[in-house]
LOKE-363825 format. One record per residue: residue number from 1; residue in one letter; x, y negated, z negated of N, C-alpha, C in turn. Coordinates in nm, 4 decimals. Example, Ala and Ser with C-alpha at 12.3 -4.5 7.8 and 13.67 -1.06 7.14 Angstrom:
BEGIN
[marlum 1,a,[1.3190,0.5690,-0.7800],[1.2300,0.4500,-0.7800],[1.3200,0.3300,-0.7800]]
[marlum 2,s,[1.2850,0.2250,-0.7080],[1.3670,0.1060,-0.7140],[1.2900,-0.0030,-0.7870]]
***
This chain:
BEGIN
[marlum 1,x,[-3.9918,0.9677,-3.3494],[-3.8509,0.9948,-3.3695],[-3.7680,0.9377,-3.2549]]
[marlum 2,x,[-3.7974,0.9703,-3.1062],[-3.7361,0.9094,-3.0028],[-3.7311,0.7442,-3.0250]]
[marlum 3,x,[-3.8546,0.7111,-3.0299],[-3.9070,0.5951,-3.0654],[-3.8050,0.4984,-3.1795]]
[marlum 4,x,[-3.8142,0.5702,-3.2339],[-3.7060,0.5091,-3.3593],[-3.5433,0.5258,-3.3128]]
[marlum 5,x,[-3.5313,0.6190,-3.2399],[-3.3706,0.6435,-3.1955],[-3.3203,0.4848,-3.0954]]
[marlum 6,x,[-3.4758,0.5072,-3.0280],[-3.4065,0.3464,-2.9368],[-3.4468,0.2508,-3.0029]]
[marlum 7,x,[-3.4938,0.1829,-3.1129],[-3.5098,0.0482,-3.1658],[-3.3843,0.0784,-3.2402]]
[marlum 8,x,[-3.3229,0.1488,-3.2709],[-3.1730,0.1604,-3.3120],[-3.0743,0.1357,-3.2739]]
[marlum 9,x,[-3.1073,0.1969,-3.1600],[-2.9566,0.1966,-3.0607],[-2.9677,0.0566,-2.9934]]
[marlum 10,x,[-3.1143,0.0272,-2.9613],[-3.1158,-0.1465,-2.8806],[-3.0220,-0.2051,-2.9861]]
[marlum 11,x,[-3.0775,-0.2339,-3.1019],[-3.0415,-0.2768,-3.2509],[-2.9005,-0.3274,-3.2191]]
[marlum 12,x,[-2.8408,-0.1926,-3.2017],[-2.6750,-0.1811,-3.2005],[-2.6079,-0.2600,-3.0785]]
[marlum 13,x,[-2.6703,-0.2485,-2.9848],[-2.6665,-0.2778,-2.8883],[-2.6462,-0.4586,-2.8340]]
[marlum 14,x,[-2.7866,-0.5064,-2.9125],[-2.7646,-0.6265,-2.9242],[-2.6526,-0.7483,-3.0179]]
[marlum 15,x,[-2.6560,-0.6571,-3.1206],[-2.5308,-0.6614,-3.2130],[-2.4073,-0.6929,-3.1493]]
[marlum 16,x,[-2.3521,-0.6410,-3.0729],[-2.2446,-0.6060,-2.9723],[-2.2798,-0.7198,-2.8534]]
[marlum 17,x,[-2.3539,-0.7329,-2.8400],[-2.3571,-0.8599,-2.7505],[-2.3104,-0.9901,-2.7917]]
[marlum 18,x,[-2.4166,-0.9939,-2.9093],[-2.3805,-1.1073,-2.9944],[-2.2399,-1.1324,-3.0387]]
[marlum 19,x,[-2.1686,-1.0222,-3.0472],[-2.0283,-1.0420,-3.1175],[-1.9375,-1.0915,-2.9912]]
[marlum 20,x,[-1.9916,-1.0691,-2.8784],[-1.9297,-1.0852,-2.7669],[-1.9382,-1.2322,-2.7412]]
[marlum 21,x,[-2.0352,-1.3043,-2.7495],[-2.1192,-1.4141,-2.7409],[-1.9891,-1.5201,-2.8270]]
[marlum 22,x,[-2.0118,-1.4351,-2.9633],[-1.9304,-1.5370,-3.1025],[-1.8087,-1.5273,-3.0530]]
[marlum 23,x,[-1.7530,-1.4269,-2.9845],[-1.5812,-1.4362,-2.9437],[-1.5788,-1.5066,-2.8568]]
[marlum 24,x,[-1.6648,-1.5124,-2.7373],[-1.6234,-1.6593,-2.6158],[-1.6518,-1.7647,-2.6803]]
[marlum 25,x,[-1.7088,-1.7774,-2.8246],[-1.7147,-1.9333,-2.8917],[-1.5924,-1.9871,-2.9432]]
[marlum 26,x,[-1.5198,-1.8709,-3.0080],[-1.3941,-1.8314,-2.9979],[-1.3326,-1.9160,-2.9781]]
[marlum 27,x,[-1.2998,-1.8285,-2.8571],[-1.2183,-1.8587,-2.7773],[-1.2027,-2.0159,-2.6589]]
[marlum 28,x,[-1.3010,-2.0567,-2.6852],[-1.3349,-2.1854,-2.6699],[-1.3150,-2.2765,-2.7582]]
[marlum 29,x,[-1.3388,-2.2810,-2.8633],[-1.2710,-2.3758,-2.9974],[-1.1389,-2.3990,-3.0155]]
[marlum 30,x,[-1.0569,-2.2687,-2.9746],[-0.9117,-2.2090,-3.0303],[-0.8962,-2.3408,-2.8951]]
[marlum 31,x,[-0.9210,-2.3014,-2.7590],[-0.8560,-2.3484,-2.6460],[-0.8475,-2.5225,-2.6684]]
[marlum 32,x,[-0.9817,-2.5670,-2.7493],[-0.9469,-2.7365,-2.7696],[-0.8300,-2.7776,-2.8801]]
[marlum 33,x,[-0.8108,-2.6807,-2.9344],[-0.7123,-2.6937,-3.0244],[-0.5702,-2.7248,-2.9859]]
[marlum 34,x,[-0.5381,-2.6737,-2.8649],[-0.4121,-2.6700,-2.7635],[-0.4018,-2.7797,-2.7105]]
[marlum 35,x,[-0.2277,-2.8467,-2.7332],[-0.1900,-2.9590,-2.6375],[-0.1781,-2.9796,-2.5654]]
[marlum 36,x,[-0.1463,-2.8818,-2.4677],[-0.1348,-2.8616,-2.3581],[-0.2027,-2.8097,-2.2372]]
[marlum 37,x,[-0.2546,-2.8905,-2.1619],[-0.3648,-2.9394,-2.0953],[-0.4076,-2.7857,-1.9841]]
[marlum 38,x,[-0.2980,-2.7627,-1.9591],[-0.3099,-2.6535,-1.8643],[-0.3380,-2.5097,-1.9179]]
[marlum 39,x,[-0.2780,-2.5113,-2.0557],[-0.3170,-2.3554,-2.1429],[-0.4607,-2.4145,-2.1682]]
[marlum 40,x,[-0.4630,-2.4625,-2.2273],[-0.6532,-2.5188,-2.2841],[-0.7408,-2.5251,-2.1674]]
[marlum 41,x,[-0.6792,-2.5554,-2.0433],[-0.7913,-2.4993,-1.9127],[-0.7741,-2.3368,-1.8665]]
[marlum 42,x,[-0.6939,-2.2568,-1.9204],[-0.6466,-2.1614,-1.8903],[-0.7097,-2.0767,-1.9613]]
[marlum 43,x,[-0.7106,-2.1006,-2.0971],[-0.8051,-2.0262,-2.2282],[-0.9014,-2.0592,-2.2437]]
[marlum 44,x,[-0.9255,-2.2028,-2.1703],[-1.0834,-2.2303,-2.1524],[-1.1783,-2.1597,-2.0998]]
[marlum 45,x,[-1.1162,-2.0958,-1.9709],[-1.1824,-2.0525,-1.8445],[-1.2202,-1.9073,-1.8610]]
[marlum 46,x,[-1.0698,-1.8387,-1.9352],[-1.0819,-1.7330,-2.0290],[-1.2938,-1.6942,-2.1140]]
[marlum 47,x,[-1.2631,-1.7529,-2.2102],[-1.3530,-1.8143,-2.2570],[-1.5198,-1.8280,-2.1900]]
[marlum 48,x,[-1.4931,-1.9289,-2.0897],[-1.6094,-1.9567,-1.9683],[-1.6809,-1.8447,-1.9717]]
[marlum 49,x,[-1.5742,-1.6921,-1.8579],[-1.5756,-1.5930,-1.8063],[-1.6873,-1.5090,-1.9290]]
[marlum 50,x,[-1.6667,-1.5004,-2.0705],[-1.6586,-1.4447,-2.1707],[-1.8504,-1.4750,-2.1482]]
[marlum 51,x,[-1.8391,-1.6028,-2.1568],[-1.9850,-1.6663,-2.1822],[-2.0487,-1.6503,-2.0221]]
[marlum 52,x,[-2.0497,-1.5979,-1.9684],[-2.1076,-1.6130,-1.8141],[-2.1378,-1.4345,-1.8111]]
[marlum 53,x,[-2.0578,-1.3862,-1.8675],[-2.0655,-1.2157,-1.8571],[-2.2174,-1.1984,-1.9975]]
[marlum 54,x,[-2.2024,-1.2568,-2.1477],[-2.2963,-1.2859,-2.2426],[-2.4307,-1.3629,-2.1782]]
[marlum 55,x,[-2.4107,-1.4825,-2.0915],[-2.5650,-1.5090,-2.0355],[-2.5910,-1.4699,-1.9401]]
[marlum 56,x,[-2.5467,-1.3831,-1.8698],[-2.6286,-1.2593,-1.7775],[-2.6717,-1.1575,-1.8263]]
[marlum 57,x,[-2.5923,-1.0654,-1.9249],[-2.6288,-0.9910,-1.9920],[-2.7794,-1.0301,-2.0226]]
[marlum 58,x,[-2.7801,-1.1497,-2.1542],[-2.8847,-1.1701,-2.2368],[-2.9947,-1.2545,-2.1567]]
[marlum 59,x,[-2.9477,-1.2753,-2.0313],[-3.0858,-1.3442,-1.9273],[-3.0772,-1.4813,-1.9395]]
[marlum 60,x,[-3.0048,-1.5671,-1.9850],[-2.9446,-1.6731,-2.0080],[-2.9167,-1.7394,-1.9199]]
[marlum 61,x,[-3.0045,-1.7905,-1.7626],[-2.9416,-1.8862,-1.7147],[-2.8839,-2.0471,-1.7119]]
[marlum 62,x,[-2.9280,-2.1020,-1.8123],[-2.7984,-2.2440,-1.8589],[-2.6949,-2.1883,-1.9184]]
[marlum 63,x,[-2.6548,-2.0958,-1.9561],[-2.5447,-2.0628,-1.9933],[-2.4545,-2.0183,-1.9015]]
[marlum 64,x,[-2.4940,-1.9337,-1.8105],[-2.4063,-1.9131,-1.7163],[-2.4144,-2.0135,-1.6062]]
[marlum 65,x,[-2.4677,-2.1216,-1.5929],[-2.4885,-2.1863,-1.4832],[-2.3676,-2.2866,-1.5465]]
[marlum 66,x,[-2.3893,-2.3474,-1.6710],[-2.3168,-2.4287,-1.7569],[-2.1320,-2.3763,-1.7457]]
[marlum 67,x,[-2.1330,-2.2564,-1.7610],[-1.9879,-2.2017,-1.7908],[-1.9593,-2.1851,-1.6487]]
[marlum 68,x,[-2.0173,-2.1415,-1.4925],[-1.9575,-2.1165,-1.3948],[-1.9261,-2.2710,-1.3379]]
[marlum 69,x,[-1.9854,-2.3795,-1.4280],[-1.9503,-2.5399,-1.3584],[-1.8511,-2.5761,-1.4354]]
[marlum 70,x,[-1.8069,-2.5190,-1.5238],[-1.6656,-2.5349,-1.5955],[-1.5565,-2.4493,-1.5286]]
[marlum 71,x,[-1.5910,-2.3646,-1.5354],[-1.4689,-2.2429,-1.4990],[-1.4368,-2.3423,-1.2944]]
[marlum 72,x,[-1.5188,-2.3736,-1.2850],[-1.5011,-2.4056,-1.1111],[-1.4207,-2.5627,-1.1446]]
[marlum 73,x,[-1.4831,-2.6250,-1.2356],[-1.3305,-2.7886,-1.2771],[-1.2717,-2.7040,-1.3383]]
[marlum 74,x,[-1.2013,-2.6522,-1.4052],[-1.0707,-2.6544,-1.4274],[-1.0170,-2.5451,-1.3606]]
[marlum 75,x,[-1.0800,-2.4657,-1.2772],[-0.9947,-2.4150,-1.2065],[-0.9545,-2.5019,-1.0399]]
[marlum 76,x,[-1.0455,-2.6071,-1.0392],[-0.9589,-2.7119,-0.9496],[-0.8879,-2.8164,-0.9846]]
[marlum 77,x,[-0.8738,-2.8346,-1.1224],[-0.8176,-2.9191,-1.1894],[-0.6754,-2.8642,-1.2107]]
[marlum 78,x,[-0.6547,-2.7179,-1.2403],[-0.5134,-2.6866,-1.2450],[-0.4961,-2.6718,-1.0919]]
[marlum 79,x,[-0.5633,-2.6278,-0.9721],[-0.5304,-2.5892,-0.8331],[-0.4426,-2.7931,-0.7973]]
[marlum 80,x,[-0.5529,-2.8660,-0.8428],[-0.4681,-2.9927,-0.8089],[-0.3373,-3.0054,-0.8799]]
[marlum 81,x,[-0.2901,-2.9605,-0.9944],[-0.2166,-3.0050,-1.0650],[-0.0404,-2.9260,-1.0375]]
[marlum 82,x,[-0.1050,-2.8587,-0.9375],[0.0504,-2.7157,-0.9300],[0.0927,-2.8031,-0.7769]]
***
């Protein structure tokens, strides 16, 4: 019975990750969509953050290694640009 309570709740658990996962994909698609160079690094990074919090969680290091080398260009890409 315990037994079964946590392959449930992991269940749920992982569920909720995943949805977390699909929203920084999101939010990454939406951001290439934008003309404007500085919101699309802005909602990009958004985004990044989203996926760096999802591959730690899920043990994922190219993912977060991948998204903290993005989030670090465009956040010197807008630091050059102001």
């Amino acid at each position: 019975m315990l037994l079964e309570f946590f392959f449930v709740y992991l269940y749920r658990i992982m569920t909720l990750i995943e949805c977390f996962g699909y929203f920084g994909s999101l939010i990454v698609v939406i951001s290439f969509a934008i003309k404007d160079i500085r919101k699309l690094r802005i909602l990009n990074i958004i985004g990044c953050c989203i996926f760096v919090v999802y591959g730690s969680v899920c043990g994922v290091t190219p993912v977060v290694v991948t998204n903290v080398s993005v989030i670090l260009m465009h956040t010197y890409r807008l630091y050059k640009s102001t």
